[in-house]
Backbone as CSV, one residue per row, in Angstrom:
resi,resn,N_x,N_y,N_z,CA_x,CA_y,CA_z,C_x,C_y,C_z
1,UNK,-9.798,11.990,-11.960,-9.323,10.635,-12.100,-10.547,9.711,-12.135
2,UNK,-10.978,9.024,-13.568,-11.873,7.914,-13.315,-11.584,6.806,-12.423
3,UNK,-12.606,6.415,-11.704,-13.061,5.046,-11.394,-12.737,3.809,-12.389
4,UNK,-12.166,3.022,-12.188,-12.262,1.837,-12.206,-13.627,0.927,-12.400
5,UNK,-13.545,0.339,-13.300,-14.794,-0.482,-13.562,-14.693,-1.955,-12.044
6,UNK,-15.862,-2.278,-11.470,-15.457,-3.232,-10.324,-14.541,-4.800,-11.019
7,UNK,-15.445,-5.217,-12.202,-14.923,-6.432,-12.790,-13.433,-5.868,-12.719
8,UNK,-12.845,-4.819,-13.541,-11.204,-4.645,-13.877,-10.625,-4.622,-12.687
9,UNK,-11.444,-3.899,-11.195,-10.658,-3.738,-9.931,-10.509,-5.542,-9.433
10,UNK,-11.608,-6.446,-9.454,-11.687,-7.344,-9.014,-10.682,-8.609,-9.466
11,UNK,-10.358,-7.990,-10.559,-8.949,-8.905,-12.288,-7.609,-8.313,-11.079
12,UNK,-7.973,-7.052,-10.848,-6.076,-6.506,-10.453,-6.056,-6.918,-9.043
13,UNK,-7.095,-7.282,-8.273,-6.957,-7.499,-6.537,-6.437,-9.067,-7.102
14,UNK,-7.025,-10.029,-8.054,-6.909,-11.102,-8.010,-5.014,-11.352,-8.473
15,UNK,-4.878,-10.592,-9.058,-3.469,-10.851,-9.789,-2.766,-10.340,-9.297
16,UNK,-2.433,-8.983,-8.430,-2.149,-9.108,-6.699,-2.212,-9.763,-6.009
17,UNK,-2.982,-10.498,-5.259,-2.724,-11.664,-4.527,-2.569,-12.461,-4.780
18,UNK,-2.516,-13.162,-6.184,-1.571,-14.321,-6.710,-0.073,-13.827,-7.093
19,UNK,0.343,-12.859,-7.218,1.390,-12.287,-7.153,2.186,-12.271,-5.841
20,UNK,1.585,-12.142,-4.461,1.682,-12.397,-3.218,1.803,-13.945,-2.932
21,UNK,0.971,-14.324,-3.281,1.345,-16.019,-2.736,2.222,-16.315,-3.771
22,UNK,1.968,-16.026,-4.777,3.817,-16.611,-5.573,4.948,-15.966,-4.500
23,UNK,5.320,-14.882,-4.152,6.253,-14.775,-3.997,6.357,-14.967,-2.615
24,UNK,5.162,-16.015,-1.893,5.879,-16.676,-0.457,6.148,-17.547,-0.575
25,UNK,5.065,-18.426,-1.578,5.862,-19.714,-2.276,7.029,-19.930,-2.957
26,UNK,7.062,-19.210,-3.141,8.731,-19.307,-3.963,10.120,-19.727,-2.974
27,UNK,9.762,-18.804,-1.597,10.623,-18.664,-0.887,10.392,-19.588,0.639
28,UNK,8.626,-20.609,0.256,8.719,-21.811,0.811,8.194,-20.957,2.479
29,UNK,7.765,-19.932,2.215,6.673,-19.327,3.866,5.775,-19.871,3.374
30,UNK,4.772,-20.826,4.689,3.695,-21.135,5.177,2.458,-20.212,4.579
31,UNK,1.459,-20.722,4.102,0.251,-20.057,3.873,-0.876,-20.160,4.614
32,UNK,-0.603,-19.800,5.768,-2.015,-20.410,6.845,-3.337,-19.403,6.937
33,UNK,-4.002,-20.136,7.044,-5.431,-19.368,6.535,-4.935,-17.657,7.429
34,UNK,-4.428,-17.242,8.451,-4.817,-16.276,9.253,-3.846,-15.052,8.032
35,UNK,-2.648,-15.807,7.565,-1.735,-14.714,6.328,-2.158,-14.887,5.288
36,UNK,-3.081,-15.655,4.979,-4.062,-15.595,3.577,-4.957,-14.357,3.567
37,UNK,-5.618,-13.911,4.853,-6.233,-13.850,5.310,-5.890,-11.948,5.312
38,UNK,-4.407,-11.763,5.739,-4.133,-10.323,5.506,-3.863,-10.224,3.867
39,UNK,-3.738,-11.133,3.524,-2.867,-11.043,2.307,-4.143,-10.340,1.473
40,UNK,-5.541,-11.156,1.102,-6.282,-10.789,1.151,-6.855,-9.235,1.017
41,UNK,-6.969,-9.159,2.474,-6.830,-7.436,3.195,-6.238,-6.614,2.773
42,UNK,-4.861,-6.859,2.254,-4.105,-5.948,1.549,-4.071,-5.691,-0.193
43,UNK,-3.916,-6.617,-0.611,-4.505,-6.956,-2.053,-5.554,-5.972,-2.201
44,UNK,-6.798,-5.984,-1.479,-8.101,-5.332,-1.937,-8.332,-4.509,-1.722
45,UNK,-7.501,-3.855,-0.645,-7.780,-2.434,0.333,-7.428,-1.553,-1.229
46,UNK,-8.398,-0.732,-1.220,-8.520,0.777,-1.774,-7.622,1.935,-1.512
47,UNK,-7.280,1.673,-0.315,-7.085,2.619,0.651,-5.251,2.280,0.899
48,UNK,-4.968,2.848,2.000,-3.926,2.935,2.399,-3.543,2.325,3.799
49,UNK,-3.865,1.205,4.362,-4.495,0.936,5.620,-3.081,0.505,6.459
50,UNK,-3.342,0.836,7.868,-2.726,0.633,8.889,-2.488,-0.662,9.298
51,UNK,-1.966,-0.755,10.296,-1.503,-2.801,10.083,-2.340,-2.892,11.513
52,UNK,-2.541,-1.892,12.280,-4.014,-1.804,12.828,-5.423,-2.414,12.317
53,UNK,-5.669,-1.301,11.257,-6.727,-1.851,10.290,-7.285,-2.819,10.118
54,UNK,-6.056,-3.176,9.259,-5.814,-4.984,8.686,-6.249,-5.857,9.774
55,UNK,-5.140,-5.642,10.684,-5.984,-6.200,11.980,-7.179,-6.731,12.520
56,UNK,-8.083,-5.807,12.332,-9.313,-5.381,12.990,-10.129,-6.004,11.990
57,UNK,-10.012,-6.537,10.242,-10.550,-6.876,9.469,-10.303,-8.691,10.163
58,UNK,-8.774,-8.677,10.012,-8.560,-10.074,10.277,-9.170,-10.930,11.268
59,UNK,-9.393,-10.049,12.425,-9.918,-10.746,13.583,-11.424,-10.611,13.702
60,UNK,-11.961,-10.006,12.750,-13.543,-10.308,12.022,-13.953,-11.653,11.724
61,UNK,-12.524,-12.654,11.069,-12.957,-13.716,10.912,-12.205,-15.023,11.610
62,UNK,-11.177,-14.037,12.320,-10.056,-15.435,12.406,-9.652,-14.707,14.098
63,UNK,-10.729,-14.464,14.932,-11.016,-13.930,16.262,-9.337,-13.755,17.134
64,UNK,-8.745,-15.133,17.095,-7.809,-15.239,17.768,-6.400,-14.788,17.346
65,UNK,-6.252,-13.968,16.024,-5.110,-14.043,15.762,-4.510,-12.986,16.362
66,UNK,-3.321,-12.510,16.787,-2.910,-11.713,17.203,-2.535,-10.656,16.406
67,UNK,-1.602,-9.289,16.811,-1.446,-8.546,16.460,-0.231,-8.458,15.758
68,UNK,0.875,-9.257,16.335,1.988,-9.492,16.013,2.184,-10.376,15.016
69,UNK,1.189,-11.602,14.656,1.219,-12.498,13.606,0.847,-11.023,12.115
70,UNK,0.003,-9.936,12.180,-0.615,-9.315,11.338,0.873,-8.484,11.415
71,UNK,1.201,-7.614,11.946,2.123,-7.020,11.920,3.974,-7.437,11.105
72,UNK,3.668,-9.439,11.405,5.166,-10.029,11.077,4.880,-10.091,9.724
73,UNK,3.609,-10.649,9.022,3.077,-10.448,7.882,3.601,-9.109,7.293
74,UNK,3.449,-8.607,7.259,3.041,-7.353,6.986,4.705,-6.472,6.473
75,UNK,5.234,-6.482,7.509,6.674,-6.700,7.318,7.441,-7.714,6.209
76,UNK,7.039,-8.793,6.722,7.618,-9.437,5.500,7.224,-9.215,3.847
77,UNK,5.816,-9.084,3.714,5.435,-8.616,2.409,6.273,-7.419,1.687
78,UNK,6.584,-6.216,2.746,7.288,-5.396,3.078,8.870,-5.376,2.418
79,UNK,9.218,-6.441,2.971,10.906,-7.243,2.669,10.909,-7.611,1.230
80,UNK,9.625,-8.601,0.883,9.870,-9.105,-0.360,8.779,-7.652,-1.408
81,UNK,8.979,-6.613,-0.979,8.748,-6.018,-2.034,7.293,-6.103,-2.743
82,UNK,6.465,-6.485,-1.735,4.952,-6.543,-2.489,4.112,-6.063,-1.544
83,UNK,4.163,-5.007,-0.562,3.674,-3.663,0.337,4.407,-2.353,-0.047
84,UNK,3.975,-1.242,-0.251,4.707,0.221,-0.258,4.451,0.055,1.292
85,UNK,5.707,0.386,2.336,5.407,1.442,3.239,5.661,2.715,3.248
86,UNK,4.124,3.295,3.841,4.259,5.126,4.101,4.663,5.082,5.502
87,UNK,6.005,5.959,5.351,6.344,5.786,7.251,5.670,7.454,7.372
88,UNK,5.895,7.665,8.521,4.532,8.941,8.797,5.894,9.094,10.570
89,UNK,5.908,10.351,10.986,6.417,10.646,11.868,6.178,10.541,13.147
90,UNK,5.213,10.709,12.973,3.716,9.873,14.452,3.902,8.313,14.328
91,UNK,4.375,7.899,13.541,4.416,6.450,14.001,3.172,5.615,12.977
92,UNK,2.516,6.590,12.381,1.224,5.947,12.089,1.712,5.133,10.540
93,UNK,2.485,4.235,10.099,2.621,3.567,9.170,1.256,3.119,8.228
94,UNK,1.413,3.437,6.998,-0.063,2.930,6.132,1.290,1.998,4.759
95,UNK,0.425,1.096,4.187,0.493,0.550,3.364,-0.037,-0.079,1.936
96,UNK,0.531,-0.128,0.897,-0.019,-0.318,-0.453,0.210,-1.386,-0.775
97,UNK,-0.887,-2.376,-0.776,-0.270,-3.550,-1.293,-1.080,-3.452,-2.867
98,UNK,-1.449,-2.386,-3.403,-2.250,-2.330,-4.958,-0.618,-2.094,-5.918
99,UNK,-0.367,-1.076,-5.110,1.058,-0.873,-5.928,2.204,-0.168,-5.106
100,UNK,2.590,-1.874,-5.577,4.071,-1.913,-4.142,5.062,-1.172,-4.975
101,UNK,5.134,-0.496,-5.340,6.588,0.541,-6.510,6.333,1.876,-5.925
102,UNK,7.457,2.892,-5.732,7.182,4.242,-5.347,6.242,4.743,-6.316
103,UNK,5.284,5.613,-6.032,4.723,6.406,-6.450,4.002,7.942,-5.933
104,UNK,3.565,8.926,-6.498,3.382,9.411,-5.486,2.257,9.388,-5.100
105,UNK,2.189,10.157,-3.749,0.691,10.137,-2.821,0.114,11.816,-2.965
106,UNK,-1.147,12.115,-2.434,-1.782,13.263,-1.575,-2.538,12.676,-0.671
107,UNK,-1.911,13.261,0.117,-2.549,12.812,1.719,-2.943,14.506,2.215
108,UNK,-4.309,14.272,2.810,-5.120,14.698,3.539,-4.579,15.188,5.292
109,UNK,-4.172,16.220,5.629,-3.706,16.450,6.506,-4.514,16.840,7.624
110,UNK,-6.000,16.685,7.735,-6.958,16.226,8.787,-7.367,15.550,8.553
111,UNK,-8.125,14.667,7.568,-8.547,13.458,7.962,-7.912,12.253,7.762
112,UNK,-6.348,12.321,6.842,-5.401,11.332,6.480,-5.742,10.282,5.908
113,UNK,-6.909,11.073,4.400,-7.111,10.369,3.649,-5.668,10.545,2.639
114,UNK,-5.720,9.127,1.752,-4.241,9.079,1.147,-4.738,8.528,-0.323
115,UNK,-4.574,9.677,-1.408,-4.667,8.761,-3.063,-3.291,8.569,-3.626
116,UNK,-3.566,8.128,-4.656,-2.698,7.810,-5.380,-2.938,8.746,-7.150
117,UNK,-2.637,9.848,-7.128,-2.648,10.542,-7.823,-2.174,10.278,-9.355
118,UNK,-2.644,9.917,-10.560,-1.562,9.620,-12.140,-1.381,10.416,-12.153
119,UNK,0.126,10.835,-12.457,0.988,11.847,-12.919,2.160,11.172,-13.714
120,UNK,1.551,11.592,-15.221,2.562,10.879,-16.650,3.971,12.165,-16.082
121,UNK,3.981,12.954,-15.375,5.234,13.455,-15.678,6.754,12.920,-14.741
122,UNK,6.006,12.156,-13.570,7.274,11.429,-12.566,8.358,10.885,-13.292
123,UNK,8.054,9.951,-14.178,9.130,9.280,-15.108,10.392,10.133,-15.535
124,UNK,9.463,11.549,-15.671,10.658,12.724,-16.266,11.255,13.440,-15.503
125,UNK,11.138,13.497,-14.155,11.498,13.959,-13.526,12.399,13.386,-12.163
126,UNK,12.152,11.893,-11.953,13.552,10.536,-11.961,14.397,11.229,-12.902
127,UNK,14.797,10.751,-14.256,15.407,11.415,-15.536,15.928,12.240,-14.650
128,UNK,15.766,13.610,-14.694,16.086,14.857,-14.915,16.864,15.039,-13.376
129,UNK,16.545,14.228,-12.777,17.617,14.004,-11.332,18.381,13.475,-11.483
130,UNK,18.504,12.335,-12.201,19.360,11.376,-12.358,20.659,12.305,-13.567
131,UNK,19.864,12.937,-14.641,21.400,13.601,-15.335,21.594,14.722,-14.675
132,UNK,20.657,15.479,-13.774,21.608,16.957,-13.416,22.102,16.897,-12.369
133,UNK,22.155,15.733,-11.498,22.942,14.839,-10.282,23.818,13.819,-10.878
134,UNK,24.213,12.951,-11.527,24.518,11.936,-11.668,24.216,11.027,-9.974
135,UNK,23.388,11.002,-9.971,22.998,10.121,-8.879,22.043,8.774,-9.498
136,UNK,22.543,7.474,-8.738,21.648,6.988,-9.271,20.394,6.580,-8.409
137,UNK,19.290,6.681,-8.589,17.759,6.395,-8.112,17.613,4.785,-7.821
138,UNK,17.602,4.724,-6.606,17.503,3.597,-6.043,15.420,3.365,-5.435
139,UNK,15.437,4.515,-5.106,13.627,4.797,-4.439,13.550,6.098,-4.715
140,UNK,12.245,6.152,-4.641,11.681,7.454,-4.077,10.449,7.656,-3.142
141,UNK,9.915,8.892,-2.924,9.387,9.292,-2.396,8.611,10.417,-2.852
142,UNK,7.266,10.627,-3.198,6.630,11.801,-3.353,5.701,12.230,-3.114
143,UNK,5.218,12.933,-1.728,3.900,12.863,-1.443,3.814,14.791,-1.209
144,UNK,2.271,14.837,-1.839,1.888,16.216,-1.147,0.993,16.200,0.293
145,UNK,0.881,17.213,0.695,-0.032,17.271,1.422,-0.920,18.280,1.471
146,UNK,-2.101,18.214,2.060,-3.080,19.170,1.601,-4.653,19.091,2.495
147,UNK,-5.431,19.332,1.869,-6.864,19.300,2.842,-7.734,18.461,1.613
148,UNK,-8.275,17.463,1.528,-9.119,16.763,0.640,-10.304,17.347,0.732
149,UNK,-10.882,17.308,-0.701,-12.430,18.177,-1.053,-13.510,18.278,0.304
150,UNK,-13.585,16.731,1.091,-14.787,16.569,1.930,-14.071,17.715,2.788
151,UNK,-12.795,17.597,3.320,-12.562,18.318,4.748,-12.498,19.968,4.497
152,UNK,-12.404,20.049,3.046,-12.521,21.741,2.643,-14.063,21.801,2.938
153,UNK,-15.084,21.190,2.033,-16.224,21.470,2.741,-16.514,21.847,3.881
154,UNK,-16.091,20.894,4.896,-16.514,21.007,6.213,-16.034,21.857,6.760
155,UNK,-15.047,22.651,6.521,-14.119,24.219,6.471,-15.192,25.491,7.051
């Protein structure tokens, strides 16, 4: 999977988080520097990050905010559909605010690193549930799991 050029990553974090503040504005939530601030955090994260994380970034610059202001955030983005949450059985919740639509993951089952894998064949395989079920697809879910290259090394 190529890399991303930084200018094209820096175009999609930006149109993500104007995508985010449209849709608090719309619905007339407050933009105060400390939820700018995750909004931010989430938009740009690479990664898959914990509302921990986020946290720990936020109060880098904005010392006093709590945990629960990052967390109500976070949730709500959540509600209106512009965070993926990964719920995890341990409790350990991670989130996508690059691309809030199911897709699938490989996650790293010691060090719980998490990508986002292209696979042109998902589309066909929604489809192919949907006619040999007649069910209709409301979400999904698709993650593998596995050992990522660094932690096979270290094997």
């Amino acid at each position: 999977m190529a890399k991303e050029s930084p200018t094209k990553h820096r175009e999609q974090v930006a149109s993500r988080l104007e995508q985010m503040i449209s849709r608090l504005r719309e619905r007339s939530y407050r933009l105060t520097p400390q939820r700018m601030a995750v909004l931010e955090i989430i938009a740009s994260s690479e990664g898959h990050p914990t509302v921990a994380e986020v946290y720990e970034k936020v109060r880098a610059t904005f010392p006093t905010t709590s945990l629960a202001t990052v967390y109500k955030t976070v949730i709500l983005l959540k509600e209106l559909g512009e965070v993926l949450e990964l719920g995890f059985p341990d409790g350990s919740n991670r989130y996508d605010g690059s691309r809030p639509f199911p897709h699938p993951h490989i996650i790293c089952t010691r060090c719980r690193h998490i990508m986002d894998p292209e696979l042109s064949s998902i589309d066909h395989l929604s489809e192919e549930i949907v006619e040999k079920t007649g069910y209709t697809i409301q979400h999904h879910r698709l993650d593998f799991f596995g050992l990522c290259p660094s932690c096979r090394a270290r094997a």
